[in-house]
TORTIFI-246126 format. One record per residue (C-alpha): residue in one letter; x, y, z; chain; residue number from 1. Coordinates in nm, 2 decimals, padded with zeros to 4 digits. Layout:
% TORTIFI-246126
  residuo       x       y       z  cadena  num
        A       X       Y       Z       A  NUM
...
% end
This chain:
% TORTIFI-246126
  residuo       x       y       z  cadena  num
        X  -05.10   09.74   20.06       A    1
        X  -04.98   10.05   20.04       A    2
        X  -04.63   10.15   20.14       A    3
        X  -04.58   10.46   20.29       A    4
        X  -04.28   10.74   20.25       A    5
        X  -03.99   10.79   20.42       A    6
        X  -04.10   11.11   20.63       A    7
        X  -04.45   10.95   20.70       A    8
        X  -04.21   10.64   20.83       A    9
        X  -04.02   10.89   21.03       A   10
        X  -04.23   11.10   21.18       A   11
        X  -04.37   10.75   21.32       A   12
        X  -04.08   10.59   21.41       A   13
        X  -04.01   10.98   21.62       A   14
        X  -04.32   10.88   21.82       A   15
        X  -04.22   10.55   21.92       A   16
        X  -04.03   10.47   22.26       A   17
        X  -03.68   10.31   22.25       A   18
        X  -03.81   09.97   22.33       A   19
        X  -04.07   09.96   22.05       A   20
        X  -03.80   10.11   21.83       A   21
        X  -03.56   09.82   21.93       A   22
        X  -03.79   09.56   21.90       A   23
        X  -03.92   09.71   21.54       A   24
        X  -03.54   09.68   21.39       A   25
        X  -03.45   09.33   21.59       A   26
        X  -03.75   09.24   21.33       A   27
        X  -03.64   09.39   21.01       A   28
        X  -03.31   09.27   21.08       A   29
        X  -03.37   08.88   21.04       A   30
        X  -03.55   08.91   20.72       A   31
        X  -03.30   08.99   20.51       A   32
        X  -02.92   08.95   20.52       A   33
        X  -02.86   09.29   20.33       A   34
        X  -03.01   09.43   20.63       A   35
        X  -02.85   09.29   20.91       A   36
        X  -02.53   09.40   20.73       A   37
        X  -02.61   09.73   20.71       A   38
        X  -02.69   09.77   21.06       A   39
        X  -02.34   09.62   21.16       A   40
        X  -02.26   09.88   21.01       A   41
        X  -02.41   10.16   21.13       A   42
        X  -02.36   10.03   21.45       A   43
        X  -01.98   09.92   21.44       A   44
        X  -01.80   10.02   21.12       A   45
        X  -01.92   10.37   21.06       A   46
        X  -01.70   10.56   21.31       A   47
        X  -01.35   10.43   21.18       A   48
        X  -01.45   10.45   20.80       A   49
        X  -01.08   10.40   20.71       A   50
        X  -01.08   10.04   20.88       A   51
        X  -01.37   09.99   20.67       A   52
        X  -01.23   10.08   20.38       A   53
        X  -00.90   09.84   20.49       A   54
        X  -01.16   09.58   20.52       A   55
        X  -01.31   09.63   20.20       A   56
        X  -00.99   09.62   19.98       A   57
        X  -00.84   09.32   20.15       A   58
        X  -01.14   09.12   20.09       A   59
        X  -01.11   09.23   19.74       A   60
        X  -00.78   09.11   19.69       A   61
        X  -00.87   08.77   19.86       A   62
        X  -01.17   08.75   19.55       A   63
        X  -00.91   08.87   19.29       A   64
        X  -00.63   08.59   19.42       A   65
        X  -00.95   08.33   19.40       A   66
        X  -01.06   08.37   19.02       A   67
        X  -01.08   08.14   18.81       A   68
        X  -00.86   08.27   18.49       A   69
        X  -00.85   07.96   18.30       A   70
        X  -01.12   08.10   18.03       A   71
        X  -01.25   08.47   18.02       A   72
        X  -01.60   08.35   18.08       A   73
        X  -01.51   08.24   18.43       A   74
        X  -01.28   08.56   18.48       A   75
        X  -01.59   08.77   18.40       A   76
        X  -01.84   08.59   18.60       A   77
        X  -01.60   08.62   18.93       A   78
        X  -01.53   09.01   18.83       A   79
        X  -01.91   09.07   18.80       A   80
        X  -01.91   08.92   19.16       A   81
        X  -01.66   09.10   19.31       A   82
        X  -01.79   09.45   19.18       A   83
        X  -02.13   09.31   19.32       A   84
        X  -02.01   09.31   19.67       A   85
        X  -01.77   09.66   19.60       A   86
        X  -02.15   09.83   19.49       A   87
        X  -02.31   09.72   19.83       A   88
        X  -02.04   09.83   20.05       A   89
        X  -02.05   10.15   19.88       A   90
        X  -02.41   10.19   19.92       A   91
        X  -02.34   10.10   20.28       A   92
        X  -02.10   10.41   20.35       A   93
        X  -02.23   10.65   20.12       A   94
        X  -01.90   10.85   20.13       A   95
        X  -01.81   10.96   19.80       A   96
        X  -01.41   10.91   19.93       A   97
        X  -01.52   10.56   19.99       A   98
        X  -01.65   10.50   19.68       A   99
        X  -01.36   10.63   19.46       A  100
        X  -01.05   10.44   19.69       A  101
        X  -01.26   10.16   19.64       A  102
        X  -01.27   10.17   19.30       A  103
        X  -00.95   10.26   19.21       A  104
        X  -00.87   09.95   19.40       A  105
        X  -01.04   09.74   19.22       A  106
        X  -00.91   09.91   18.88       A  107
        X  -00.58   09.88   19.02       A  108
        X  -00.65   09.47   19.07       A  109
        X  -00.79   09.45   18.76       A  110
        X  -00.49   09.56   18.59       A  111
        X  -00.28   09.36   18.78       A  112
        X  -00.44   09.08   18.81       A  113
        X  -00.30   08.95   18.46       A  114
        X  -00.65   08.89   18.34       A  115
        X  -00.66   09.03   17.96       A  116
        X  -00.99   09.21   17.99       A  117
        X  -00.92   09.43   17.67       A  118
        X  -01.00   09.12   17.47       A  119
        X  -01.34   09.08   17.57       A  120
        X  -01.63   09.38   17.51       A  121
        X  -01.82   09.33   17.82       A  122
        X  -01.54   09.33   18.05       A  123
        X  -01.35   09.63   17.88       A  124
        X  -01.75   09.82   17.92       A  125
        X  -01.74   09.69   18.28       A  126
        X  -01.39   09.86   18.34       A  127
        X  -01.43   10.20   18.17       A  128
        X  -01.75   10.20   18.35       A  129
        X  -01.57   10.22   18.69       A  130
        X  -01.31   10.50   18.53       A  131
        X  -01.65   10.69   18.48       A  132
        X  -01.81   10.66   18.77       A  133
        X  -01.50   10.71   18.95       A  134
        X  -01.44   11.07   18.75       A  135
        X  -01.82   11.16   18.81       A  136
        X  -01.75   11.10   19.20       A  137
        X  -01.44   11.29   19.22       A  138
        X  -01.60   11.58   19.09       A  139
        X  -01.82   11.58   19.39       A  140
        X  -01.49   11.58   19.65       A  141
        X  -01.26   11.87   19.74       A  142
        X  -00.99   11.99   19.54       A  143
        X  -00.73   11.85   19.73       A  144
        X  -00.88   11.48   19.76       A  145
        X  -00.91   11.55   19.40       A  146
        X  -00.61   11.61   19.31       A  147
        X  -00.47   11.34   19.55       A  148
        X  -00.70   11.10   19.37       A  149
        X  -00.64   11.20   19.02       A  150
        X  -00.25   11.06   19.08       A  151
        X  -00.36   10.73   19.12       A  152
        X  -00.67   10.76   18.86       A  153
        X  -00.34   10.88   18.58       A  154
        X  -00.17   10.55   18.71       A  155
        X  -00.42   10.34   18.60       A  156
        X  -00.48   10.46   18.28       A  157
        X  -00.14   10.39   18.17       A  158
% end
């Protein structure tokens, strides 16, 4: 079966009356959890972004208070987790301001959280991985949100 594109999908779904519409994502909701998510979303987190980003870094914390730091295998398993759920939240909001708060919040935990993640290869990758990404997305903001955000970015490197 073939799928079809995105502006085939949307021209169609433009035809279609509001019930059909409804009806159409009541279905693709219950298939998938990722889905449903995204609609709550849409539907109920996307106007007060900050909340959501409240929401985000609270629930972060709550994962970093519940890892397991008795060996650096478990440490890395529940950091692998937690920047899991940080990537799908960001691909939720798809705001680049989102996307670096969130992880310098998670950078910022990570330092703090006493775990020594210098010692192991994967988790040092992992971390300076995050530092990238976050530089590549604050080149994308404006130069005042820049700047705002390169104060924290210079806390956590030291």
């Amino acid at each position: 079966m073939r799928s079809a594109s995105i502006s085939e999908l949307k021209k169609e779904l433009q035809t279609l009356p509001s019930e059909k519409l409804l009806e159409i994502c009541t279905r693709i909701v219950k298939y998938k959890k990722e889905n449903k998510e995204l609609l709550n979303y849409l539907l109920f987190e996307m106007q007060d972004e900050e909340n959501f980003i409240r929401n985000i870094k609270s629930e972060v914390e709550n994962q970093f208070a519940d890892i397991n730091s008795s060996t650096l295998y478990f440490a890395k398993k529940s950091i692998r987790k937690i920047l899991r759920l940080i990537n799908k939240y960001i691909k939720y909001s798809d705001h680049n301001t989102t996307t670096v708060e969130v992880l310098i919040h998670f950078c910022q935990q990570l330092n703090s959280s006493g775990i020594k993640f210098e010692k192991s290869t994967a988790l040092l990758n992992l971390y300076n991985n995050q530092l990238k990404r976050i530089n590549k997305t604050l080149a994308l903001l404006h130069e005042d949100l820049q700047y705002d955000y390169q104060k924290e970015l210079s806390q956590i490197k030291k």
